[in-house]
TORBA-816439 format. One record per atom (N, C-alpha, C): x, y, z. Coordinates in steps of 0.2 Angstrom, whole numbers, plus 5000, padded with zeros to 4 digits. Atoms other than C-alpha are relative to their C-alpha. Layout:
XYZ ...
This chain:
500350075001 491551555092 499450005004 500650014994 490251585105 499450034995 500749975004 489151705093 499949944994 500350045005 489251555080 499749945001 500450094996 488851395091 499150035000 500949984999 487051525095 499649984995 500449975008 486851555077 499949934998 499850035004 486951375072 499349974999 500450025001 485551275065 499749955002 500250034997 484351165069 500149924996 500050055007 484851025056 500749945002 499250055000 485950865054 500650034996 499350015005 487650865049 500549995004 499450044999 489450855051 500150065005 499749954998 490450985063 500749985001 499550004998 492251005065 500450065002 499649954995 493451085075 500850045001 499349995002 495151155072 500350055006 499549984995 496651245082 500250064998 499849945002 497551395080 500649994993 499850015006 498551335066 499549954994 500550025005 497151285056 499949934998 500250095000 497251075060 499749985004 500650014999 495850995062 500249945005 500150004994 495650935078 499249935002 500450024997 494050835081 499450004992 500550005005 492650775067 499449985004 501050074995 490650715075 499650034995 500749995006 488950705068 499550025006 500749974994 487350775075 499649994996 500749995003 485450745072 500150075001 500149944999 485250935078 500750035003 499349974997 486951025077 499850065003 500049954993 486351165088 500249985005 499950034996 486051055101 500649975002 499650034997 487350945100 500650055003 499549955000 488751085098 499950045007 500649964994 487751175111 500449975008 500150074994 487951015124 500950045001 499550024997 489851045123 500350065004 499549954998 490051225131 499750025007 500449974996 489251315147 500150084998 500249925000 488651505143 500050045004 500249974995 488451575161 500549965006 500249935000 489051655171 500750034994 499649975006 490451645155 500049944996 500250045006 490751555140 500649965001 499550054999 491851385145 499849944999 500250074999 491951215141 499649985003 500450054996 490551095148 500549965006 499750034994 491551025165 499749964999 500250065001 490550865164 500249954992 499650045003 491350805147 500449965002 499450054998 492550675146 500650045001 499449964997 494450745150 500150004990 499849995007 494750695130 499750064997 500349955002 493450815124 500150055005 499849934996 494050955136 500850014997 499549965002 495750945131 499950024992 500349985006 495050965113 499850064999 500349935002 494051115116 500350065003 499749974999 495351185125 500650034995 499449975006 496551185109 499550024994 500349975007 495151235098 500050075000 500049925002 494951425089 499550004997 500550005005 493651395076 499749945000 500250055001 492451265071 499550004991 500450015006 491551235054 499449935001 500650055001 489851135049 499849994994 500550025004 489051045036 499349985000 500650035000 487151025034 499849954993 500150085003 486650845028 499249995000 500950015002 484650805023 500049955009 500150044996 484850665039 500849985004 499450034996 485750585053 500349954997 499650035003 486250455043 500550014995 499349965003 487150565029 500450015004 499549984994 487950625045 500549995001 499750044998 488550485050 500549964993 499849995004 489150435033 500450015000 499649955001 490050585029 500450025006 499350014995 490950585046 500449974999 499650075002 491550415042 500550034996 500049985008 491950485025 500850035004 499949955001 492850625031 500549975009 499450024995 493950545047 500449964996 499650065002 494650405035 500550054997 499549945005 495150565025 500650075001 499649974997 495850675037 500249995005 499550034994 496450585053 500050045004 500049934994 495850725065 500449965006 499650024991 497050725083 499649955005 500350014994 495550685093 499649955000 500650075001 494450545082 500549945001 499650075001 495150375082 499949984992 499850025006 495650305065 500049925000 500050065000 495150115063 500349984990 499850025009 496250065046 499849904999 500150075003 495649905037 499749994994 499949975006 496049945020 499849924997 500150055004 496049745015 499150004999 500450035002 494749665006 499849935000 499850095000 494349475011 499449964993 500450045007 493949344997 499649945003 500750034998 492349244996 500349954995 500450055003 492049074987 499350014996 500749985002 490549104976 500049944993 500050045008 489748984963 499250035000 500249985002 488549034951 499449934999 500350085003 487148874950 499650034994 500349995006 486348964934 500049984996 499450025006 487648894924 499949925000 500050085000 487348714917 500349935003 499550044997 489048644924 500550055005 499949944998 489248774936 500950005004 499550024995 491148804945 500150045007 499849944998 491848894959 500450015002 499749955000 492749044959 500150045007 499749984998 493649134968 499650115000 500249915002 492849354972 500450045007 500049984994 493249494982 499550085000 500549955001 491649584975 499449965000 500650025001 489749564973 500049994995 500250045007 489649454957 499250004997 500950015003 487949484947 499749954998 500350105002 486849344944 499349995007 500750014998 485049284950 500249935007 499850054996 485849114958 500649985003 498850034997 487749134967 499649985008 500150064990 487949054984 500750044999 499349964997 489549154994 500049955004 499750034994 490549055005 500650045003 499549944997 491549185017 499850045004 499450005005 492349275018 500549965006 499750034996 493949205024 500750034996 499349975002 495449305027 500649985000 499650035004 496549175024 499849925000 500450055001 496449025017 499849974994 500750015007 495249035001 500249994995 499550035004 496748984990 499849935001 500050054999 496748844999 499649954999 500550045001 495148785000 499850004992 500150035007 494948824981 500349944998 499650055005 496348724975 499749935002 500350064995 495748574989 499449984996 500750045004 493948574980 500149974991 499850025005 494848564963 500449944999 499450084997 496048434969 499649935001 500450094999 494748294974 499149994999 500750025003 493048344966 500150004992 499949985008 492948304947 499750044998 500249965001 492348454944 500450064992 499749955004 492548584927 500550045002 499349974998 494248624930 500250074999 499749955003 494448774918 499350054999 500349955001 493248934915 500149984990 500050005009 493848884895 499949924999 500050085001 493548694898 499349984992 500850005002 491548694892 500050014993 500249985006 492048804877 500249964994 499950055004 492848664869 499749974994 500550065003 491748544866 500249935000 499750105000 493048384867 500349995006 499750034995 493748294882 500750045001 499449955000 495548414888 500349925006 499650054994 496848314898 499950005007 500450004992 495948354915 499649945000 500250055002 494848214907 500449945000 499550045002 496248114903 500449985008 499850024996 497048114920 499549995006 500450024998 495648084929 499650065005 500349934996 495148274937 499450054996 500549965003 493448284925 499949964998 500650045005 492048204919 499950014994 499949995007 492148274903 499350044999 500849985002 490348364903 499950034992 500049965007 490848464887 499849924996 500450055002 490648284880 499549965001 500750035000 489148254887 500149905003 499850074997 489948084899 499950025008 500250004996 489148154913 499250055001 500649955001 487348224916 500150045004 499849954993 486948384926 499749985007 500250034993 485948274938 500549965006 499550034995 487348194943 500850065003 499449974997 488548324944 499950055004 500349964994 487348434955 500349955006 500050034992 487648284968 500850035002 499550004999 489548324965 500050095005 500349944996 489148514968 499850015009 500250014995 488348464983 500349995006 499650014997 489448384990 500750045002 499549945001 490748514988 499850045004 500249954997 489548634997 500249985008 499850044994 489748505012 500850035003 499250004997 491448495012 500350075001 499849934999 491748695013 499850025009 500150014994 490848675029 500149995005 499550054998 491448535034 500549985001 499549995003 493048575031 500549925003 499750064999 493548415040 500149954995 500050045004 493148315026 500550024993 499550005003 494448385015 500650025003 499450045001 495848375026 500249935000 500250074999 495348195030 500249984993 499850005007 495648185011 500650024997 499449975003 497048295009 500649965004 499650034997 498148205022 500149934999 499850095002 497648035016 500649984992 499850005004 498048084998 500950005000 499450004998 499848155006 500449955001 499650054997 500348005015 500149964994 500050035006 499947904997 500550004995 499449975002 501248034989 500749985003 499350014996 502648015002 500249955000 499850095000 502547825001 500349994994 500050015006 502747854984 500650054997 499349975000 504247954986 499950074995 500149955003 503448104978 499950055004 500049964996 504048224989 499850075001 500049925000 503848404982 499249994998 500750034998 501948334978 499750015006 500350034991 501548274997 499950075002 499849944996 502348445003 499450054996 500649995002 501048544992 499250005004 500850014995 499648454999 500050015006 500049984992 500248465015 500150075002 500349904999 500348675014 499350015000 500649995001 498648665008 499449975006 500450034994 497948565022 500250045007 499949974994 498748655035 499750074997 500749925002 497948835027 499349985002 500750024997 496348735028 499949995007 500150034993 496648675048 500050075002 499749924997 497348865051 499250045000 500749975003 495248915044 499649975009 500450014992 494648815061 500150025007 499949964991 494148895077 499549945004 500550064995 493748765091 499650055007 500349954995 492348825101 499549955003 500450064997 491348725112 499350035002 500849984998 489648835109 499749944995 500550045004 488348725102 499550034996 500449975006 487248785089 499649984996 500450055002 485748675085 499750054993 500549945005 485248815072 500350034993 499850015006 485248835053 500550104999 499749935000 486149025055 500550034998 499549955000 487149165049 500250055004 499949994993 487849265062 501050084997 499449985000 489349415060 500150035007 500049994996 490249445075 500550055003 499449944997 491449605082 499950025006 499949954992 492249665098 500650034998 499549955002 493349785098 500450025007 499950004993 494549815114 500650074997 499649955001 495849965117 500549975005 499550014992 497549925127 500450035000 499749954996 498949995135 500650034993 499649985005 499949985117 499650034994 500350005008 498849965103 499349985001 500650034998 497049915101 499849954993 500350075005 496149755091 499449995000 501050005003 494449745080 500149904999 500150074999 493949535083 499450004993 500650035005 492849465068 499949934999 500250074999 491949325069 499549984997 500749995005 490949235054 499749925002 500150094997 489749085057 499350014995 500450035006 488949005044 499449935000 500750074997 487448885046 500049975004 499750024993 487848885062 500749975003 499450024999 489648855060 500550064999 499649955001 491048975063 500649984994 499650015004 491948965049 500650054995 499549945001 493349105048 499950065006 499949964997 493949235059 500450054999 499349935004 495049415055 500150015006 499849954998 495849525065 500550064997 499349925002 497049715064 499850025007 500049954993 497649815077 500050074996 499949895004 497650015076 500350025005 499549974996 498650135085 499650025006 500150014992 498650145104 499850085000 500349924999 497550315109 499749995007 500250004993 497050385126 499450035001 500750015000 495550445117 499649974996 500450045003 494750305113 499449995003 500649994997 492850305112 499649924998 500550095001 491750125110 499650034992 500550005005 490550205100 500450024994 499749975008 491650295085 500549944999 499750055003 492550115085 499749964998 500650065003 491050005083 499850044992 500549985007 490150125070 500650024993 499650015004 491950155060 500049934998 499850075003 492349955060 499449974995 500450045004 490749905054 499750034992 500449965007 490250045039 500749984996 499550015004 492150015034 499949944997 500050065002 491949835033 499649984995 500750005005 490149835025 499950054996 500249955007 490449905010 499449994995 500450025007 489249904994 500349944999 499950065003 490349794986 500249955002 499850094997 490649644995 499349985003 500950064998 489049524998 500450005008 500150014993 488449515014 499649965003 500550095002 487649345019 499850005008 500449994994 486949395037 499450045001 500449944995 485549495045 500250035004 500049994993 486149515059 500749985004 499249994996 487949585067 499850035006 500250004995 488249545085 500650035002 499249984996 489549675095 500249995007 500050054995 490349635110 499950075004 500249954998 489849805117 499350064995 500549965003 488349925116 500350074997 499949965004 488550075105 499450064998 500649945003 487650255103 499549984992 500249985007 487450245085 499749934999 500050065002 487150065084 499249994995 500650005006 485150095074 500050034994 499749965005 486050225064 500249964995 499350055006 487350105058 499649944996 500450055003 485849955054 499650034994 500549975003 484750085046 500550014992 499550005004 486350125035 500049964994 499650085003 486849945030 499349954997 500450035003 485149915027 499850024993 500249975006 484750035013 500550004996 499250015005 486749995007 499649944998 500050095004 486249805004 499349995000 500650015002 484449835001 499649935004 500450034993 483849735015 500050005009 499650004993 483649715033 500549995003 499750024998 485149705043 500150055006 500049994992 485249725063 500850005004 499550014994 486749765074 499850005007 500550014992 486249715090 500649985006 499350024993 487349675108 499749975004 500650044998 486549515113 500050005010 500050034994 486049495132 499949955002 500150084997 485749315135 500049964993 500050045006 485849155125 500549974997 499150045001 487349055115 500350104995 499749935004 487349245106 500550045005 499449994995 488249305122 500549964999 499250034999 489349185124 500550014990 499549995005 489749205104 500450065003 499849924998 490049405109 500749985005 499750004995 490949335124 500949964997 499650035002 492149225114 500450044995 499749965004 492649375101 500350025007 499849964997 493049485117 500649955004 499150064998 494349315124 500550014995 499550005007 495149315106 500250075003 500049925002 495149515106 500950025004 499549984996 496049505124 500749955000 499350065003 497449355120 500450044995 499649955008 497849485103 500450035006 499449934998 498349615114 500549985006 499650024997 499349485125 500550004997 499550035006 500349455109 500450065002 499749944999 501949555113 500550024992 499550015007 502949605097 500550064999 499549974998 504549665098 499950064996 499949925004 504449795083 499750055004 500349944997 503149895093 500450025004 499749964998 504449935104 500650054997 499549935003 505650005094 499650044994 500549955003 504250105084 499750065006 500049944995 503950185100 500650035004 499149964999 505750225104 500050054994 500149935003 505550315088 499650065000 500449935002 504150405090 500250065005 500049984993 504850445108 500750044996 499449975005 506650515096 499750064997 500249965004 505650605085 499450055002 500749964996 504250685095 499450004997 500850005005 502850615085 499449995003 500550034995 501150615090 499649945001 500450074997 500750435090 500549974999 499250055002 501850275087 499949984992 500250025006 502050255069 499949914998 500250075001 501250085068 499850014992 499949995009 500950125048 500450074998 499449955000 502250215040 500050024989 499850005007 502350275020 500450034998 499549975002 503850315013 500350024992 500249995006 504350404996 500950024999 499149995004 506050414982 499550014994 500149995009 505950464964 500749974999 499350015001 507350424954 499650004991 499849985005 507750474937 500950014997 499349995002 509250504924 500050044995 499949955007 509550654915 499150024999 500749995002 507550674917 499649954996 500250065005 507450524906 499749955007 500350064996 506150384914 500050035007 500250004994 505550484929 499349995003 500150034997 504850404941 499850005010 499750014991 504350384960 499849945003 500450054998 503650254971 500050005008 500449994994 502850234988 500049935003 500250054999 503150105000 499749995007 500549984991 501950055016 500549945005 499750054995 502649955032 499650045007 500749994994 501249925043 500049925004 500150074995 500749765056 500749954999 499450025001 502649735057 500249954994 500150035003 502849695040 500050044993 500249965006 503049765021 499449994997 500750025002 501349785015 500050004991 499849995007 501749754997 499350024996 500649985003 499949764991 500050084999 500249935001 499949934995 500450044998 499449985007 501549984983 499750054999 500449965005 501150134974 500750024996 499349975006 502350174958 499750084997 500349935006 502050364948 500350004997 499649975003 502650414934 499850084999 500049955000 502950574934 500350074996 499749955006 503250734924 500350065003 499349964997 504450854936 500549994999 499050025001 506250864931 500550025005 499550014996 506850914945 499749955006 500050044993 506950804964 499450025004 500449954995 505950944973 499449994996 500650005005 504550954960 499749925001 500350064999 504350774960 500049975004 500150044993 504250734977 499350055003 500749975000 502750874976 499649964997 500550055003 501950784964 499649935004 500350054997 501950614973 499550025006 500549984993 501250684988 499450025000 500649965001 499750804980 499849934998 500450074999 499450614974 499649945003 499950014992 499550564989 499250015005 500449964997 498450674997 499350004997 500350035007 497250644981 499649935005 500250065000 497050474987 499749975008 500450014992 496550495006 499349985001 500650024997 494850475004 499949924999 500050104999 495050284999 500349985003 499550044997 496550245008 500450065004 500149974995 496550315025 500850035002 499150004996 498450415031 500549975004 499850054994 499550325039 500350055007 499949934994 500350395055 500850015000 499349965002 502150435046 500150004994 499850005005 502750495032 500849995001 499249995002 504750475028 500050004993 499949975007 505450565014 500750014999 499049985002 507150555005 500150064998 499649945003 507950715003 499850055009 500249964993 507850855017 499850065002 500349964993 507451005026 499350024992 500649985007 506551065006 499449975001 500850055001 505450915004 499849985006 500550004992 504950915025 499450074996 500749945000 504051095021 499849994996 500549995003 503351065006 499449955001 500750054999 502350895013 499950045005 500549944996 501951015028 499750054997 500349945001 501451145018 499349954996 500750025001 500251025009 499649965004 500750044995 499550935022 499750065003 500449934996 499151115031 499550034996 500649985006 498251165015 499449965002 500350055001 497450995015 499649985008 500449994993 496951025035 500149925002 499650054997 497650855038 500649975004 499549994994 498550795054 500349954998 499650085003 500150665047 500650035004 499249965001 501950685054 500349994996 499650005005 503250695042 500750015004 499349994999 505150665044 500450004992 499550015007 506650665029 500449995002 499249994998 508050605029 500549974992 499649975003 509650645019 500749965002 499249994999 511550595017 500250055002 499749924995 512550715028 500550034992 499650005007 513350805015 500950065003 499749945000 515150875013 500250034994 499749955007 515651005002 499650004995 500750025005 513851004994 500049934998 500250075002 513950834991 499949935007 500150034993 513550695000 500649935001 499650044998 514650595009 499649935000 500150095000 514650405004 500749975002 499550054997 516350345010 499949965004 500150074998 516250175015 500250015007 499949984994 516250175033 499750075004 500149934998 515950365035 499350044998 500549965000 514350385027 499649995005 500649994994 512750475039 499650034998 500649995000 511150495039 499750075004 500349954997 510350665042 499049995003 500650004997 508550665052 499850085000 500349914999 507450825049 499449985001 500549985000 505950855057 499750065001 500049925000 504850995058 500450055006 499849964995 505551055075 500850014998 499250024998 507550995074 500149964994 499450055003 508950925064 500449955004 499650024996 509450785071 500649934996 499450005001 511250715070 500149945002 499950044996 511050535076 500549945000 499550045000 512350405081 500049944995 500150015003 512650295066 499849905000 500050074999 512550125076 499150005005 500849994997 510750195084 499649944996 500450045003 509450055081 499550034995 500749965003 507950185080 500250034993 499849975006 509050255065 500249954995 500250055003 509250095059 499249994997 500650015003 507350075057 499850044996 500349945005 507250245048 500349984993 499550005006 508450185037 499749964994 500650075004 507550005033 499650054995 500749985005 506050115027 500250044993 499649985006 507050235017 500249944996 499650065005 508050085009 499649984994 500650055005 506549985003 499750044996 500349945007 505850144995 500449994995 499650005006 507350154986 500249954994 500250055004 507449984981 499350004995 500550005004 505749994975 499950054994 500249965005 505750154965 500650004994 499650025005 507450094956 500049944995 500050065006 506749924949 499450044995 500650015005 505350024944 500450064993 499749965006 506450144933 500349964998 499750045006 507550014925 499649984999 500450035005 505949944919 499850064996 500349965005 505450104913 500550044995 499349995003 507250144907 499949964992 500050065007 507149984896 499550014996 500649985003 505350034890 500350064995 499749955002 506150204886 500549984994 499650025003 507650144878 499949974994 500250045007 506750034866 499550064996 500449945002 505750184861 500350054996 499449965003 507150294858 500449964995 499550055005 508050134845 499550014996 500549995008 506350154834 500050054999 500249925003 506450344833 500850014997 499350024999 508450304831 499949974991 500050055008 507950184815 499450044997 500549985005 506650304808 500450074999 499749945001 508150444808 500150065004 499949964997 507950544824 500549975004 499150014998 509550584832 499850005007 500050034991 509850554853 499750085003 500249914997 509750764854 499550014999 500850014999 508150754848 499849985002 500350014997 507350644855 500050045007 499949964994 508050724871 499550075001 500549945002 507150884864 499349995001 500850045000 505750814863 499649985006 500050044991 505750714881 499750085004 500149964995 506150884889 499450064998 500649964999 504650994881 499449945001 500650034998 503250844880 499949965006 499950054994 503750744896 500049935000 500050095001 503450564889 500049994993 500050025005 503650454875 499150014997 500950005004 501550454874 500050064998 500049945002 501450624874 500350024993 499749975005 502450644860 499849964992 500550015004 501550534850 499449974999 500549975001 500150574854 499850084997 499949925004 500550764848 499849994993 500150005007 500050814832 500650024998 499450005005 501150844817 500350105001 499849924997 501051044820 500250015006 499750004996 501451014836 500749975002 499450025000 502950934834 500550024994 499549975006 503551034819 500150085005 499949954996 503551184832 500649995003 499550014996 504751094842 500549994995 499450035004 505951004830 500250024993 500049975008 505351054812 499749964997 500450035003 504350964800 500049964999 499750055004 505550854791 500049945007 499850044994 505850764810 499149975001 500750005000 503950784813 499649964995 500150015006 503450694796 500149925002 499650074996 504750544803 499849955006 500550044995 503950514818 499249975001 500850004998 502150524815 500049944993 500050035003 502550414800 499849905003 500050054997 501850224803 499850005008 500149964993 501350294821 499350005002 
């Protein structure tokens, strides 16, 4: 290693670090990776780590064996492709900030004659939108609110009509398609609308009044409606006693690390008004660095595709890279924009009032996290599995096979992040390779989590170690399995048990253990999930096989057919020659008929 750090160039790019079993260890970026790489060794009077590092970075280049680099045109591909390339592997030693959602915006388009607005959670094309956001919860709410008490074009298909719709008729529309209200006047409505997004006092002052009106009126499932909708909107206000005489836009992040877990603060202010706040936590690390948390939170959040309606993001601490990241975000959104870490001013106290929030988060105690760390303390995993992905197939007879993938993250099932496959393996083992090389596949948009659990056992543990070692990505992985007797698995009521495999040990754990309960939960829900998704495909199938049934193919054929082209599309999509190969012509002739 010592003759390659000499030999290295004098250029930007990426470096990484790996172990003696070939996992990678550590990701950074360098203006001048000589240099940098260089900084972290002493050469004289031998070749040993730099003793003035942090303690983090020595026990890293203590477990290092090799190192690789990439050269990049610029520090900011660098920095990029580091991003890029942490989110994708999960080195031991970087930190991992996941914030996989997307939050939704308000946008109205004023180009448009009677213009309305919509609901995004992209950059909308167009000369003249207006964003209000984002707001990561909420934006339901405030829709329906603006449609509920502004007479405004109710429907994206109202306009195309041309005649008055029963929106008209019950009094939630002016009817513009018949020309019963002009655009000068329904701009003031617009206008207004813009206020009240704002202002957001003014539509619950509305919605409450409207409420009380309902309830008197004994229209109770009505009231209750409004009344969810006005408490989403109260839940959008942060009371803050900075004043703000100033027309501005303003984004605001702190990021703190504690003794369990750490928490990214985001704070948005609009015309001088706070109007939404986010947070996530991420998993609790001892190497956690300031600067690889600010320049991950902020390139993650500031994507291309989502409008960005500031100049100027303020953090609650200073950061290396911090002109790196502006120069970045400026040539992503084709204008200026500044990260800065203000020293005086109401801009501090905003800074100072993201980092109160940040510390009050991590006051919040929540019981799951401790039994997530009893597991990991069980299973000897390197972090606490605060996000967990767990995986089943399920099939019958090869017919409608299937897997599915479910996540359970921020104490909670994250349904969005479901994943179904359909799959072409007829065996169990085959198709639990499959999901995972898909798996694996899909890391560069959607970061790893920090477990996997896997139905079946000690088989499918080594084969997702073997692909994650290939893949030079650090995940733990567990299986678990009915204990089986006599080759099968014991399900007697009362007496079935649960095997735990990981890579070290099989463990045998007590069947009233909680932690064994937890793993079980995740297993379960998988299974739930990937059995509703095969009786739908069952049924699909099913009806598939009744049309090949009424044009004269028998049940063994099809079967035939299934197990060499693997799906109903497959097989017709095949050609006549290729189906007269398998079955014979007269069959082949049958199928493709009307087809």
């Amino acid at each position: 290693m010592q003759r390659d750090i000499k030999n290295l160039p004098n250029s930007a790019g990426v470096y990484k670090y790996f172990d003696e079993n070939n996992r990678i260890l550590y990701i950074g970026k360098a203006k001048n990776l000589k240099n940098r790489v260089r900084s972290y060794f002493k050469f004289t009077p031998e070749f040993t780590p730099n003793p003035s590092l942090s303690l983090r970075i020595l026990k890293m280049l203590n477990e290092a064996t090799r190192f690789e680099y990439i050269i990049v045109e610029s520090e900011e591909e660098a920095l990029i492709l580091e991003n890029l390339l942490i989110k994708e592997l999960n080195p031991k030693y970087n930190i991992l900030l996941r914030d996989d959602k997307t939050y939704p915006y308000l946008y109205i388009d004023e180009s448009q004659p009677f213009p309305r607005f919509e609901i995004t959670r992209r950059v909308v094309k167009g000369k003249n939108i207006t964003y209000y956001g984002p707001f990561p919860n909420g934006a339901k709410a405030l829709y329906d609110a603006i449609y509920m008490l502004f007479k405004l074009v109710q429907k994206k298909s109202c306009l195309n009509g041309g005649k008055a719709c029963l929106f008209y008729q019950i009094n939630r529309c002016y009817a513009p398609c018949e020309d019963k209200i002009m655009q000068k006047e329904y701009k003031k409505i617009i206008d207004e609308v813009k206020e009240a997004i704002l202002k957001r006092e003014i539509l619950i002052s509305s919605l409450d009044n409207r409420m009380l009106t309902l309830a008197k009126q004994e229209r109770f499932e009505e009231a209750g409606e409004i009344r969810d909708i006005s408490f989403a909107i109260k839940k959008l206000n942060i009371t803050s006693n900075i004043d703000i005489a100033k027309d501005i836009n303003l984004d605001v992040i702190s990021i703190l690390n504690g003794d369990q877990r750490g928490v990214v603060v985001r704070i948005f202010m609009r015309n001088g008004k706070i109007i939404s706040s986010s947070h996530n936590y991420f998993r609790h690390t001892h190497i956690f660095d300031i600067n690889e948390a600010y320049k991950q939170a902020i390139l993650e959040f500031y994507s291309g595709d989502l409008p960005i309606q500031t100049n100027t993001i303020l953090t609650a601490h200073q950061f290396e890279d911090s002109k790196t990241t502006s120069s970045i975000l400026s040539k992503r959104f084709q204008k200026k924009v500044e990260v800065k870490t203000p020293q005086r001013g109401y801009k501090v106290k905003l800074t100072s009032m993201a980092l109160e929030n940040a510390k009050e988060l991590l006051k919040v105690k929540h019981s799951q996290n401790y039994q997530e760390q009893e597991v990991a303390e069980l299973l000897s995993l390197s972090s606490i599995p605060y996000r967990v992905e767990s995986f089943d197939s399920s099939h019958i007879m090869g017919v409608a096979t299937v897997g599915a993938m479910v996540v359970w993250a921020e104490e909670s099932w994250q349904k969005s992040s479901y994943r179904r496959y359909k799959l072409q393996s007829k065996d169990e083992v085959g198709q639990m390779r499959e999901m995972l090389e898909r798996r694996i596949k899909d890391f560069s948009k959607s970061s790893p989590p920090d477990l996997w659990i896997l139905d079946g056992g000690r088989v499918n543990l080594n084969i997702a170690n073997s692909l994650l070692l290939d893949a030079n990505i650090n995940l733990d992985v567990i299986a678990i399995s009915k204990d089986k007797v006599k080759k099968r698995a014991n399900r007697s009521k009362g007496s079935a048990k649960d095997v735990i495999y990981t890579k070290k040990e099989t463990l045998d754990i007590n069947p009233n253990d909680k932690r064994l309960h937890w793993i079980q939960n995740q297993r379960d829900e998988a299974h739930r999930f990937v059995i509703a998704y095969h009786r739908n495909r069952k049924r699909d199938d099913d009806k598939k096989i009744s049309l090949l049934n009424k044009k004269g193919v028998g049940e063994a054929t099809v079967k035939k057919l299934i197990n060499y082209f693997g799906s109903f599309e497959n097989i017709y999509s095949a050609s006549k020659k290729e189906i007269s190969n398998i079955v014979g012509s007269k069959i082949a002739m049958l199928i493709k008929e009307n087809n």
